[in-house]
N, CA and C atoms as a LAMMPS dump frame, in Angstrom:
ITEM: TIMESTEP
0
ITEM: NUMBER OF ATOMS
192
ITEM: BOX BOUNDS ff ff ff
-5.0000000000000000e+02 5.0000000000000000e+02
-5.0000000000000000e+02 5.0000000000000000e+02
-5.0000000000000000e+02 5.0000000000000000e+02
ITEM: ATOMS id mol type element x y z
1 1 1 N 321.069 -233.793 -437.913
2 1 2 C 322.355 -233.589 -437.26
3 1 3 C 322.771 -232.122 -437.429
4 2 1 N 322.779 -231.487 -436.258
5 2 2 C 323.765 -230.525 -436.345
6 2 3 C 324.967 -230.353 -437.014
7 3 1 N 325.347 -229.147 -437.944
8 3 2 C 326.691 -228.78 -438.708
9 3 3 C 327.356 -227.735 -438.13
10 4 1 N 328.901 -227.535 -438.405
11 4 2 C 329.433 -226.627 -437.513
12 4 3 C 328.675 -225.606 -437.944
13 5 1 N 328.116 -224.983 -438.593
14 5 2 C 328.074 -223.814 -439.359
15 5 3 C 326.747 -223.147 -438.145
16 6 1 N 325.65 -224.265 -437.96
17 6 2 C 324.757 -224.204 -437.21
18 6 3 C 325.626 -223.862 -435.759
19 7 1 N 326.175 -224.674 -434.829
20 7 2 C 326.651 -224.553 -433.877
21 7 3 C 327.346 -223.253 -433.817
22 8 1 N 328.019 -222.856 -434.57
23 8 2 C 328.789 -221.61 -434.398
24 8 3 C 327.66 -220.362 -434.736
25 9 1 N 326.574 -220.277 -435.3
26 9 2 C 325.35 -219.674 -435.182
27 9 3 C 324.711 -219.151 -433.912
28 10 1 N 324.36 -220.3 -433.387
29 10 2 C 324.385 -220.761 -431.938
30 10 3 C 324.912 -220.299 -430.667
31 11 1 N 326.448 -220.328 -431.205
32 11 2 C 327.259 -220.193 -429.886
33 11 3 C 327.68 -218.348 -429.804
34 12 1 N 327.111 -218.17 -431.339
35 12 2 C 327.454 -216.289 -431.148
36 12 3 C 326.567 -215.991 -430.512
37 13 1 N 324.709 -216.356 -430.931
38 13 2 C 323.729 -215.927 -430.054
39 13 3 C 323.496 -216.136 -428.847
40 14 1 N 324.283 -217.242 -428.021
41 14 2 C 324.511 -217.273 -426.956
42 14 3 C 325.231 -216.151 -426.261
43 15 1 N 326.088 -215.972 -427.015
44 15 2 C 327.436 -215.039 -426.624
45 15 3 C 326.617 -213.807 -426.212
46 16 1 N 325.647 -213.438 -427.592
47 16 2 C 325.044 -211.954 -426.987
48 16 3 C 324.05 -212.071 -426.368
49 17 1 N 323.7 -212.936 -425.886
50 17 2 C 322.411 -213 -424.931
51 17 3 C 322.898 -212.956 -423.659
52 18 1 N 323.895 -213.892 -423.041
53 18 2 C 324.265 -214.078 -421.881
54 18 3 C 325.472 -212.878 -421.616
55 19 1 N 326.39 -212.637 -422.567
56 19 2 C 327.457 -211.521 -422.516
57 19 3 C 328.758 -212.739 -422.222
58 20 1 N 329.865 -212.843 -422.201
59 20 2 C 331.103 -213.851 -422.305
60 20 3 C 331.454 -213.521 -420.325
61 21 1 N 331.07 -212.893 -419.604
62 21 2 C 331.262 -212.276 -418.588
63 21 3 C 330.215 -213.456 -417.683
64 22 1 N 329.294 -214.252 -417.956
65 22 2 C 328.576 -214.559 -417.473
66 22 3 C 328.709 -216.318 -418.046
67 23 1 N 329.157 -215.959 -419.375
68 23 2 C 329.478 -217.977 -419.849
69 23 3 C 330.5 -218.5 -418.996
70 24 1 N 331.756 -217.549 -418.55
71 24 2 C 332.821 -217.441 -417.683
72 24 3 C 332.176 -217.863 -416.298
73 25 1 N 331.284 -217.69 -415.815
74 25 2 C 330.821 -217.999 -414.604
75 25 3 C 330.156 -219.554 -414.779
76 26 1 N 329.713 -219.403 -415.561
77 26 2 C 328.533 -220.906 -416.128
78 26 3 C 329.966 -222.085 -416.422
79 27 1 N 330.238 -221.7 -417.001
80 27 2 C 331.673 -222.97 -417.447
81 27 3 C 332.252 -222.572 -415.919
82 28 1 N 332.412 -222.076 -414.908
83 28 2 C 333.489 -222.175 -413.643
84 28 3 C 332.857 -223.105 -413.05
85 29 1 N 331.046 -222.825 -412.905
86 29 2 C 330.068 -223.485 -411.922
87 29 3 C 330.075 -225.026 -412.397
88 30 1 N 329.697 -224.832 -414.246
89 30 2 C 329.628 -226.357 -414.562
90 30 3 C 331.345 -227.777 -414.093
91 31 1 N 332.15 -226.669 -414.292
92 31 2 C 333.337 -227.658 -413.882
93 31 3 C 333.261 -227.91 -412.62
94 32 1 N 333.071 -227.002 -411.493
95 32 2 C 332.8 -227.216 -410.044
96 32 3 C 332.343 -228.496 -409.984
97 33 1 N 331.011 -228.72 -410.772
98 33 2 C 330.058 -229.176 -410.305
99 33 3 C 330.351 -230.84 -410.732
100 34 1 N 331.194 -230.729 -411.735
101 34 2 C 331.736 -232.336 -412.955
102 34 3 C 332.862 -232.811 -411.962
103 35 1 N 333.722 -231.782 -410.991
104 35 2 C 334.31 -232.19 -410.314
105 35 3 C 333.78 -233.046 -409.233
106 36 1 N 333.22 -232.324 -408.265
107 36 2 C 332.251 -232.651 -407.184
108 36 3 C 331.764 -234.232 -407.857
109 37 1 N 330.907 -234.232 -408.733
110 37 2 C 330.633 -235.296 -408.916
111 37 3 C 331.512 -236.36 -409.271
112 38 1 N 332.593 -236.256 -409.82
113 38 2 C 333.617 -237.307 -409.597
114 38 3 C 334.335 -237.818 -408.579
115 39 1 N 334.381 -236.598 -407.768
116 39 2 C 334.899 -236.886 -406.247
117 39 3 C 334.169 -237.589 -405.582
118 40 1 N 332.994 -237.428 -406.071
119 40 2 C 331.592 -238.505 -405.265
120 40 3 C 331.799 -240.004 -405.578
121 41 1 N 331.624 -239.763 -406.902
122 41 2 C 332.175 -241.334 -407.289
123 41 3 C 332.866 -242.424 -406.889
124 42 1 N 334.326 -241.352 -406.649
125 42 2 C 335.368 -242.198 -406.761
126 42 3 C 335.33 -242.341 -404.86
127 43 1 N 334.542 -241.519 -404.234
128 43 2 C 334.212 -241.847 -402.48
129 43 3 C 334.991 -240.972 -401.768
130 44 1 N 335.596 -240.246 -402.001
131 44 2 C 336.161 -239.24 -401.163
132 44 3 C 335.615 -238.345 -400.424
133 45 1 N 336.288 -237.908 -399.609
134 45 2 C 335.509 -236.868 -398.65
135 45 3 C 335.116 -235.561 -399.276
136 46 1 N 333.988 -235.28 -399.043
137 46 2 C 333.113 -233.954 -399.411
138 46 3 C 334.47 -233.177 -399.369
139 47 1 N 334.54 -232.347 -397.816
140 47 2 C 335.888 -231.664 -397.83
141 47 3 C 336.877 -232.283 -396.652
142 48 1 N 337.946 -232.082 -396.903
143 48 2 C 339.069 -232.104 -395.574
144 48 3 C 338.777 -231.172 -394.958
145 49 1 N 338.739 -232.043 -393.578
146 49 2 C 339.016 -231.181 -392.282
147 49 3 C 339.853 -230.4 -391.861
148 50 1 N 340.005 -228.765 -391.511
149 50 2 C 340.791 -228.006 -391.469
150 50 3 C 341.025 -227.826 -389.7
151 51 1 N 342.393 -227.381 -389.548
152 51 2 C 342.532 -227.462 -388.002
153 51 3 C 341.912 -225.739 -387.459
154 52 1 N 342.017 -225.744 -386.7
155 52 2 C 340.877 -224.656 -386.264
156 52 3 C 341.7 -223.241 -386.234
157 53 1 N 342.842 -223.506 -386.452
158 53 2 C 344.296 -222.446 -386.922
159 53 3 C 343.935 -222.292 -388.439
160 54 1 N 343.102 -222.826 -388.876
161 54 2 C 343.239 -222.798 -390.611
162 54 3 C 341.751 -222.14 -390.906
163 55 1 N 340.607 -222.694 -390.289
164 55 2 C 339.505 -221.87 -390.14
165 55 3 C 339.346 -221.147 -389.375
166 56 1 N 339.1 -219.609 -388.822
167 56 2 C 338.929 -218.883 -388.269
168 56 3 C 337.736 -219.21 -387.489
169 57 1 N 336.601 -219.541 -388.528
170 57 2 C 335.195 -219.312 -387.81
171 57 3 C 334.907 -220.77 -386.917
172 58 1 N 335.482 -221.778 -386.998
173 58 2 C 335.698 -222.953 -386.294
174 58 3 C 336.431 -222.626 -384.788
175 59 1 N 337.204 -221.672 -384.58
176 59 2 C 338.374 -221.687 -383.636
177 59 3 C 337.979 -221.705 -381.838
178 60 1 N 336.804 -220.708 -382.045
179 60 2 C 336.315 -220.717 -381.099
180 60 3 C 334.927 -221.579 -380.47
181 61 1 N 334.453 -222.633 -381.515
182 61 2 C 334.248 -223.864 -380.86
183 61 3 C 334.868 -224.6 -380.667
184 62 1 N 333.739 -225.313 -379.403
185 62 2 C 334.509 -226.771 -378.75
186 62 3 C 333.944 -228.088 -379.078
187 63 1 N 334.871 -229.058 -379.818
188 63 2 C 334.107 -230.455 -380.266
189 63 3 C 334.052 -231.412 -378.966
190 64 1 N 332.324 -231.871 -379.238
191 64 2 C 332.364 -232.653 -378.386
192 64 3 C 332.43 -234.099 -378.603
């Protein structure tokens, strides 16, 4: 079993390997991603549909 003493060992050499500039990105992506997958779960829509006033790059197609 792991002890804090180990983990906090650990989590410094992480620190200087990756830089805190880059764990910041990794913890944004991993929550993205814990989200997404709960939203899956629970059946909701990927994303809401935006009206074509709200997306720009949508505006000038036509749905058929």
């Amino acid at each position: 079993m792991i002890g804090w003493q180990e983990l906090v060992i650990v989590l410094i050499i992480v620190m200087l390997v990756f830089g805190t500039s880059k764990i910041s990105g990794i913890g944004k992506s991993l929550g993205t991603a814990i989200r997404d997958f709960r939203d899956s779960l629970k059946g909701e829509p990927e994303e809401k549909s935006k009206s074509p006033e709200q997306n720009p790059k949508e505006a000038g197609k036509t749905h058929e």
